[in-house]
C-alpha positions in Angstrom: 48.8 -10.4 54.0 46.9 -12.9 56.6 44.8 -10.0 58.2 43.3 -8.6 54.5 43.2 -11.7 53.4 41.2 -13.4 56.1 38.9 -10.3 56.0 38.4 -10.6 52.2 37.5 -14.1 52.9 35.3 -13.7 55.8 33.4 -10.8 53.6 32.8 -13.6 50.8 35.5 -13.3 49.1 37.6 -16.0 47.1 41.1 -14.5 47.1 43.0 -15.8 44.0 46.5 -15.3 44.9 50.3 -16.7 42.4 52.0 -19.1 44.4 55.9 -17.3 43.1 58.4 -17.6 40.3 61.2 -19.4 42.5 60.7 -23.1 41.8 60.6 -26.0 43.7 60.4 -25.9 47.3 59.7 -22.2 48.0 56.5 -19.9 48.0 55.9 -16.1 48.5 52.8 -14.0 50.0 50.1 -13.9 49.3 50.0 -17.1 47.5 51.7 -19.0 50.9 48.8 -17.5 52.9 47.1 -20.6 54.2 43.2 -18.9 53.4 44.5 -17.8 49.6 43.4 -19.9 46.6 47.2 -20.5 45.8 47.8 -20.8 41.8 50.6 -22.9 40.2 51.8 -22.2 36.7 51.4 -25.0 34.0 52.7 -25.2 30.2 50.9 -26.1 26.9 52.1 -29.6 27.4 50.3 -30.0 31.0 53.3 -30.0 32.4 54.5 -27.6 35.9 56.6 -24.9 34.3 60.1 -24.9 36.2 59.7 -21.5 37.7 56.0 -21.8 39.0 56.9 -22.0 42.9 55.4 -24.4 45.5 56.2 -26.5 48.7 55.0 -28.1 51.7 55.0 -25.6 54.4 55.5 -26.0 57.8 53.4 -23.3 59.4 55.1 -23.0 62.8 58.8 -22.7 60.9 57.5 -20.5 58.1 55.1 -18.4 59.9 55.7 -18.3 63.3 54.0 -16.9 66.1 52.2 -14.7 63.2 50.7 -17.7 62.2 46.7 -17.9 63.0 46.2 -20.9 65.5 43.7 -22.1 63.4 46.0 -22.8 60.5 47.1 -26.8 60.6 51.1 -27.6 61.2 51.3 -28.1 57.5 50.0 -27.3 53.9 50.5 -27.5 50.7 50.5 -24.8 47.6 49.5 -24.5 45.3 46.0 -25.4 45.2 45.9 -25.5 42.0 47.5 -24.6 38.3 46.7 -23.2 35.7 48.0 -22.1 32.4 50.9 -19.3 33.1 53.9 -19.9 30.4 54.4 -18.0 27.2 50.6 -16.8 27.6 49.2 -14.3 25.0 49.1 -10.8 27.1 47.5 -7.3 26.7 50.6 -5.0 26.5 50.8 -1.8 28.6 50.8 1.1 25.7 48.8 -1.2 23.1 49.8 -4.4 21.4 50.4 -7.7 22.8 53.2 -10.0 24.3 54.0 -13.0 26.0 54.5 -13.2 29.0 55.3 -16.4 32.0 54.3 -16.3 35.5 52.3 -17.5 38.2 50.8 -13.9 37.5 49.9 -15.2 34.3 48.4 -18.2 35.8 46.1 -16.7 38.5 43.6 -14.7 36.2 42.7 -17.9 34.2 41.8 -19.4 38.0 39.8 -15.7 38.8 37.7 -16.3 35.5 37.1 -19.8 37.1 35.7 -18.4 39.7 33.7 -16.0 38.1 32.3 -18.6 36.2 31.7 -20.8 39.1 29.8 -17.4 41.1 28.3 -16.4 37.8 26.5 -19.8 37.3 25.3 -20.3 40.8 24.0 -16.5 41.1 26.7 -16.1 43.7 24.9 -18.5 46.4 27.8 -20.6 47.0 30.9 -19.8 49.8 34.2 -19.0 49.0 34.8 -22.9 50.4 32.4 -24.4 47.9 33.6 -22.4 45.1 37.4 -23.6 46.1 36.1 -26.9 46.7 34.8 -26.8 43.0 37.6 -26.0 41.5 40.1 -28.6 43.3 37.9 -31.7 43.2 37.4 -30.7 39.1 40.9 -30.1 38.7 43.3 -32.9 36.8 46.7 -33.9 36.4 48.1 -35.6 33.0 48.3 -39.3 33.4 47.7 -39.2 37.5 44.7 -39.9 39.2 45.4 -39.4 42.3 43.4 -36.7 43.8 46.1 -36.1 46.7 47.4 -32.6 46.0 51.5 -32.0 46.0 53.6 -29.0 46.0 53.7 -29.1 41.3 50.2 -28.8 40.4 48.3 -28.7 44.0 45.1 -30.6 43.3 46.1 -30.1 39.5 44.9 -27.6 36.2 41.9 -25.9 36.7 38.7 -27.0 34.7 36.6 -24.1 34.5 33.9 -26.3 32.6 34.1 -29.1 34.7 33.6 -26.6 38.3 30.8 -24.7 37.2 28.9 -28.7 36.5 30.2 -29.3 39.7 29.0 -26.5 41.4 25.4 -26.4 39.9 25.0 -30.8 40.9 26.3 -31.9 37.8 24.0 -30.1 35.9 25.1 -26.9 34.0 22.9 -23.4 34.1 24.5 -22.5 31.5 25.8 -23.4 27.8 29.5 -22.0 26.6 32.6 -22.8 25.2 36.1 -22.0 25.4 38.1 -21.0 22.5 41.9 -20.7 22.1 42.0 -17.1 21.9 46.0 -17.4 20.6 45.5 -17.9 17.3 43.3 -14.9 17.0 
């Protein structure tokens, strides 16, 4: 996936990709894919769910001569988390379930993004727009801003990007509902 992906991104394009389901220490592709915005998966209480996957790579032993030489000797995914265990889920054939995943987790990230695009009338690079989203993201009880292979640079704040992304100043008013319960 490095060629698409690295076309997506050089065509604008903020590519929102799950980090895997196997735990500690391993990732898959795309969400390994150094250019990806790689998505971790977090519970209701804040916490990394056990399955959501992530790890420092080492690009030369995981990649190998595929690797682009522009990629650093190491990296961490995710990039971030978001929420991906027992979410609320359109059903295929009608209904609803629940369902756990980084899968689950990336779309709340894409709507982060589309906020973050959607607020700044799409002015802003794929960079800034990731940028927005990791320096606005948290992690319960830790203030460290260095990211690590459980929540990356932490849980997305949708809110808290778009602010970011518009100087601290909002361009537009909304709220976010728990959509569970309904």
């Amino acid at each position: 996936f490095i060629d698409p992906i690295q076309n997506a991104r050089q065509a604008g394009v903020v590519v929102v990709a799950s980090s895997g389901n196997s735990g500690v220490d391993t990732s898959s592709s795309p969400g390994n894919v150094y250019e990806a915005l790689s998505i971790g998966a977090s519970n209701r209480n804040s916490g990394i769910a056990v399955f959501s996957s992530g790890e420092t790579i080492d690009t030369s032993q995981a990649w190998g001569s595929t690797a682009p030489t522009t990629w650093p000797d190491q990296y961490t995914v995710p990039d971030v988390a978001a929420p991906g265990a027992n979410i609320y889920s359109a059903k295929a054939g009608g209904g609803y379930v629940r369902y756990s995943g980084t899968s689950m987790a990336a779309p709340h990230v894409a709507g982060a993004v589309a906020l973050v695009q959607a607020s700044t009338d799409g002015a802003v690079s794929p960079t800034d727009v990731e940028a927005s989203l990791t320096q606005t993201a948290w992690k319960p009880g830790d203030k460290s801003t260095t990211p690590d292979d459980r929540y990356g640079a932490g849980i997305v704040d949708a809110y808290a990007a778009v602010v970011e992304s518009n100087g601290g100043v909002p361009e537009a008013e909304f709220s976010i509902i728990d959509a569970s319960t309904n």
